[in-house]
ZAMARGU-4260 file (C-alpha; in steps of 0.2 Angstrom, whole numbers, plus 5000, padded with zeros to 4 digits):
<rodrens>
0) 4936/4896/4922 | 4932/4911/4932 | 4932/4908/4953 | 4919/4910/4963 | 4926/4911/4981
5) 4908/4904/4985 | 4904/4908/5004 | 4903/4895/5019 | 4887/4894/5029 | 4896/4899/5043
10) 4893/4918/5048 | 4907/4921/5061 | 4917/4916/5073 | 4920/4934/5086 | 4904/4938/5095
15) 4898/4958/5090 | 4903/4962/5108 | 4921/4957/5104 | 4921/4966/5087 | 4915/4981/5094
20) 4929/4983/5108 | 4942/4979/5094 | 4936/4993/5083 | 4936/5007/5097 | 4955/5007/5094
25) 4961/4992/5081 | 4978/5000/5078 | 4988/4995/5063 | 4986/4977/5058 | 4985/4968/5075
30) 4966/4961/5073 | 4963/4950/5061 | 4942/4945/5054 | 4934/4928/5055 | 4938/4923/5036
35) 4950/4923/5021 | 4948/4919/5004 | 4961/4905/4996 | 4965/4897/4979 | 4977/4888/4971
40) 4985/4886/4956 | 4997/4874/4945 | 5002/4872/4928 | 4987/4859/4924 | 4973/4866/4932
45) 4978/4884/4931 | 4968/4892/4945 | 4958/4882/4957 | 4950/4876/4972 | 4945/4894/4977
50) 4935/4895/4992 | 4930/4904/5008 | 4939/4898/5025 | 4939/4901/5041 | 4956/4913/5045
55) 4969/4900/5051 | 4988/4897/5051 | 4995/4888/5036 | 5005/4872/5034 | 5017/4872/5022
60) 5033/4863/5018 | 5048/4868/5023 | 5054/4866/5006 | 5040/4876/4999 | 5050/4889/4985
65) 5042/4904/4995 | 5055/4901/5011 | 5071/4901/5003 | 5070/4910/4985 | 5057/4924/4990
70) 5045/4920/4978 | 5028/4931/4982 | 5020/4947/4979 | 5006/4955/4990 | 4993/4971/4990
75) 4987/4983/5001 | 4969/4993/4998 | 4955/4994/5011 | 4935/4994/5012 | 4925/5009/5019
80) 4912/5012/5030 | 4900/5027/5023 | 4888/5035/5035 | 4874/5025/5028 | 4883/5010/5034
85) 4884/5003/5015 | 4903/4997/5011 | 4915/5002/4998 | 4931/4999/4991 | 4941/5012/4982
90) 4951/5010/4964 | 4951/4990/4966 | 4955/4987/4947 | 4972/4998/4951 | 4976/4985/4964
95) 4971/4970/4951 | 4983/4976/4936 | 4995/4979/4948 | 4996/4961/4958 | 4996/4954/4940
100) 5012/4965/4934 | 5020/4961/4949 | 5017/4942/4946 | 5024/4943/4929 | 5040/4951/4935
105) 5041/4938/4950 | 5036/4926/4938 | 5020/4920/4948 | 5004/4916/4939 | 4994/4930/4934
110) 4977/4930/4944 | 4965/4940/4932 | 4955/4956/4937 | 4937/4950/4940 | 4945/4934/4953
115) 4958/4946/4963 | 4941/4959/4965 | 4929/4944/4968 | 4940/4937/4981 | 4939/4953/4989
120) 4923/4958/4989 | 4917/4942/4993 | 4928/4941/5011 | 4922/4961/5013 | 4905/4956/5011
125) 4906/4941/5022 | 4913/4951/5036 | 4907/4966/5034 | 4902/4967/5054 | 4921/4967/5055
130) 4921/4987/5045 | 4923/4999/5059 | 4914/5015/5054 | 4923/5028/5067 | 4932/5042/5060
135) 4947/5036/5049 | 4944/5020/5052 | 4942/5005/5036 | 4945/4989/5035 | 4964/4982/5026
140) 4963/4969/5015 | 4980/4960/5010 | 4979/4949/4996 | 4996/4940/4993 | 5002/4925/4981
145) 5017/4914/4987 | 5027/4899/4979 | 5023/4883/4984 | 5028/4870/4978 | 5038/4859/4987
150) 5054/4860/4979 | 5074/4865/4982 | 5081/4874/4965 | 5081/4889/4959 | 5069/4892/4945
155) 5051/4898/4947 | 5038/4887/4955 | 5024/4876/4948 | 5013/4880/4963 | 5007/4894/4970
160) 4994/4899/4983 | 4982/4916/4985 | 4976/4922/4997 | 4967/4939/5004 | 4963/4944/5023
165) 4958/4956/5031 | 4962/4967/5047 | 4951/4983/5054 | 4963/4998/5056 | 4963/5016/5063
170) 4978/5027/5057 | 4994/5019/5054 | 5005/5031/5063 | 5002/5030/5081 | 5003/5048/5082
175) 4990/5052/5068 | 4991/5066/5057 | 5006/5075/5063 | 5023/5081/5051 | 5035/5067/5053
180) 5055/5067/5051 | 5062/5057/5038 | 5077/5051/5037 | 5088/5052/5020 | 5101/5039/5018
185) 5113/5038/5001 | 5121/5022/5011 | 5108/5008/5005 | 5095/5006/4992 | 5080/4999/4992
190) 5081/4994/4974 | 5094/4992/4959 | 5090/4998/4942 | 5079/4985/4931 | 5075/4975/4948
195) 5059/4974/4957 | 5054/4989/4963 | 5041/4993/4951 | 5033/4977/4959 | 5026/4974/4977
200) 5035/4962/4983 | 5043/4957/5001 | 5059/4959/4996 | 5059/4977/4992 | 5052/4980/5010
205) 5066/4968/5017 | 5080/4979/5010 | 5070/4992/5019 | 5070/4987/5034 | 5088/4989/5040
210) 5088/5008/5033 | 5074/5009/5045 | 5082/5004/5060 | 5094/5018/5056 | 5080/5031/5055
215) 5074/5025/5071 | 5089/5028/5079 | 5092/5047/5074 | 5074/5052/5079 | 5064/5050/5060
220) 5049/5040/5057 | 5054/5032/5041 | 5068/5032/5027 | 5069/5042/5008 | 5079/5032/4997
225) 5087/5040/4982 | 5092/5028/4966 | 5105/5016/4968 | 5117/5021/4952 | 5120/5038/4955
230) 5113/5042/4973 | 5106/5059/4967 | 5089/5058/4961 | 5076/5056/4975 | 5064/5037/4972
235) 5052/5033/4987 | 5050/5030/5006 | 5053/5011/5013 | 5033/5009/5010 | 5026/5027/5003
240) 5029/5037/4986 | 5038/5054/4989 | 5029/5073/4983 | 5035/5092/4985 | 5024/5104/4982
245) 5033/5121/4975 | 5030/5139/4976 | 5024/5138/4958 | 5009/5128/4962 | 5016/5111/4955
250) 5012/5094/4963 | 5030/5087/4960 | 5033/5069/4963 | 5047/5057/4954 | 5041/5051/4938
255) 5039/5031/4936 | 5058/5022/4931 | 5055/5005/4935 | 5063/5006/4954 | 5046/5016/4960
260) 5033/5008/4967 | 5014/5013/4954 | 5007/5018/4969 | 4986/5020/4969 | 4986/5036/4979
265) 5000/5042/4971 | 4990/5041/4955 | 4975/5047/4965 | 4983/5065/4969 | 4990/5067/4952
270) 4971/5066/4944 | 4966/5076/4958 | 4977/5090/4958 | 4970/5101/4944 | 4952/5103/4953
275) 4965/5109/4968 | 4974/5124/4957 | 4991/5112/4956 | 5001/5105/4940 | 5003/5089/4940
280) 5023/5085/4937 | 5032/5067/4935 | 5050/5069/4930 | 5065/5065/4938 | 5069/5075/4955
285) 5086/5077/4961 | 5090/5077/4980 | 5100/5092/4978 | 5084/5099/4972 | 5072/5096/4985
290) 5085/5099/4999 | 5090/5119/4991 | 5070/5121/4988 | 5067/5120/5007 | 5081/5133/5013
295) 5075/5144/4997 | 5056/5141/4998 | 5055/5135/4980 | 5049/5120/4990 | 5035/5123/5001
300) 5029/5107/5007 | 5035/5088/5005 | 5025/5076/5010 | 5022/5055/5008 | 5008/5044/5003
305) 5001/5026/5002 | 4985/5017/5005 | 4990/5013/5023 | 4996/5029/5030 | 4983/5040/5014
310) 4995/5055/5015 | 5007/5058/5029 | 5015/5078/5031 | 5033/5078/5031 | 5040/5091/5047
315) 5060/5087/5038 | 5072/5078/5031 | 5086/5072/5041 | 5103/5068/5034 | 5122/5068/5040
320) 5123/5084/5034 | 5112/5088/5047 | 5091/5095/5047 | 5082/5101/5033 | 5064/5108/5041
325) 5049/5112/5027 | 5045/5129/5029 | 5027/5130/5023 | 5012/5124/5035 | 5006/5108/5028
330) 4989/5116/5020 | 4990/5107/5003 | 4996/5092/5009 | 4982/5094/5021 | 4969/5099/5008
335) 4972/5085/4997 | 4973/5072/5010 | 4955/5079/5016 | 4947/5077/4996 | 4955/5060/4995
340) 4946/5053/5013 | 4931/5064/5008 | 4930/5054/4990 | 4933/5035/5000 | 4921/5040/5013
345) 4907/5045/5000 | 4906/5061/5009 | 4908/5072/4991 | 4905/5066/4974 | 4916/5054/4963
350) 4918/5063/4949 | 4933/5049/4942 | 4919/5037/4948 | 4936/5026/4958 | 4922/5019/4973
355) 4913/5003/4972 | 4900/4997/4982 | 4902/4981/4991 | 4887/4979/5001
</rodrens>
């Protein structure tokens, strides 16, 4: 039976005047809007129980599956403020197909298309007043499903609860659209071949997060990873999918193997890149590659995206053997990150028709 994430009578909880002084500078996931949508589910009743609640902690078991066998997968997309004031969300169905395939592989109930999206739209729709409209600005909506069954073993849980919240944003790095340093490290991967990686899941981010700390420490922003057999051929960032754009006018970024993340604006520039004179190009990309394209200028830009940050320039690539800068000036990088806000923002037309009205 299909949910209905019905709303509560309640409107709110923050006064407009609160909201309002949030949303002159939210940052990156520190405010969080009155509601969030839940459900549950278990063998018998399948999915169930869906509803609209005010946003609160949860209690949960300390035996609950999620705590000690990392049993959960999450999502990332975000609703836009047009300058009409309507609201909008961009590619949803992506994010449903790929919250189910990540189920399957953590072996998590699927929630079907229409409930993940109805969930969604239901919570943007009842907080809409939450939707900052400044420049750059949207709202972040994090649906994530966890084991939780109360249960010590290790098999997959009976149990398992949804749930989608929101957060108003403005950009996620600090210092806004500026190249960043990246820092390359062949020491630790973020995924083994046949793994997770092809899934979004907190354990591909918690393998990250170490890396991290060493790119923090020698001056870059985040960390590349390359594949974990051979430490040659170039995957993804800790949270973003990696491109190069070359001399040659090809939009270069590392075809899907299972260890790479589907990203939705990593699929969003590839469809966009013929209307912007590139070449689409997934295949494998050696490290070696990218690293003698920069000295040589076969590689003109490099650059990172994901819904979060949309598409970050990348200044260099750091490594021991020392600095690798990008010799071009960021403008397709630039241009393409401009078409994809102007298509969320309504501002051009929708020619792939990705945009869905909320409210």
């Amino acid at each position: 039976m299909a949910l209905s994430f019905s709303s509560p009578e309640q409107v709110g909880f923050c006064g407009d005047d609160i909201i309002e002084e949030i949303n002159r500078d939210p940052g990156f996931g520190q405010y969080f809007t009155d509601h969030m949508a839940v459900a549950d589910w278990d063998p018998e009743a399948g999915w169930h129980s869906d509803r609209i609640v005010p946003y609160a902690p949860f209690s949960m078991d300390p035996s609950a599956a999620v705590f000690h066998y990392g049993q959960e997968i999450f999502e990332g997309l975000k609703a836009y403020k047009r300058a009409d004031g309507s609201i909008w969300l961009f590619r949803p169905r992506n994010n449903a197909i790929r919250f189910m395939n990540s189920a399957r592989r953590l072996a998590l109930p699927e929630l079907p298309e229409a409930d993940f999206i109805k969930s969604v739209t239901a919570l943007v729709t009842l907080d809409a007043r939450w939707v900052p409209g400044a420049d750059e600005q949207s709202l972040y909506l994090r649906p994530f499903m966890v084991a939780s069954e109360d249960f010590i073993g290790v098999r997959p849980s009976k149990k398992a609860m949804y749930c989608c919240f929101a957060s108003p944003v403005g950009a996620y790095f600090k210092s806004g659209v500026q190249p960043v340093d990246i820092w390359v490290t062949k020491t630790y991967s973020r995924v083994g071949a046949d793994g997770t990686g092809a899934a979004k899941c907190g354990g591909n981010y918690a393998a990250s997060l170490m890396p991290q700390e060493v790119a923090y420490q020698n001056g870059c922003s985040q960390v590349l990873f390359v594949d974990a057999a051979t430490h040659t051929l170039v995957e993804e960032l800790g949270g973003m999918n990696f491109f190069l754009v070359t001399a040659a006018g090809e939009l270069v970024t590392p075809e899907l193997n299972g260890n790479i993340l589907p990203g939705v604006t990593r699929d969003s520039l590839l469809a966009l890149a013929p209307s912007m004179d590139l070449t689409p190009v997934e295949r494998s990309v050696s490290l070696d590659e990218v690293l003698e394209g920069l000295a040589g200028g076969a590689v003109r830009e490099v650059f990172a995206c994901g819904t979060a940050a949309v598409i970050t320039p990348i200044g260099s690539l750091r490594a021991e053997d020392g600095e690798h800068a990008a010799p071009g000036d960021h403008e397709v990088t630039l241009r393409l990150r401009q078409r994809l806000l102007d298509i969320q923002y309504g501002r051009v037309d929708d020619p792939f028709d990705w945009t869905q009205k909320v409210c």
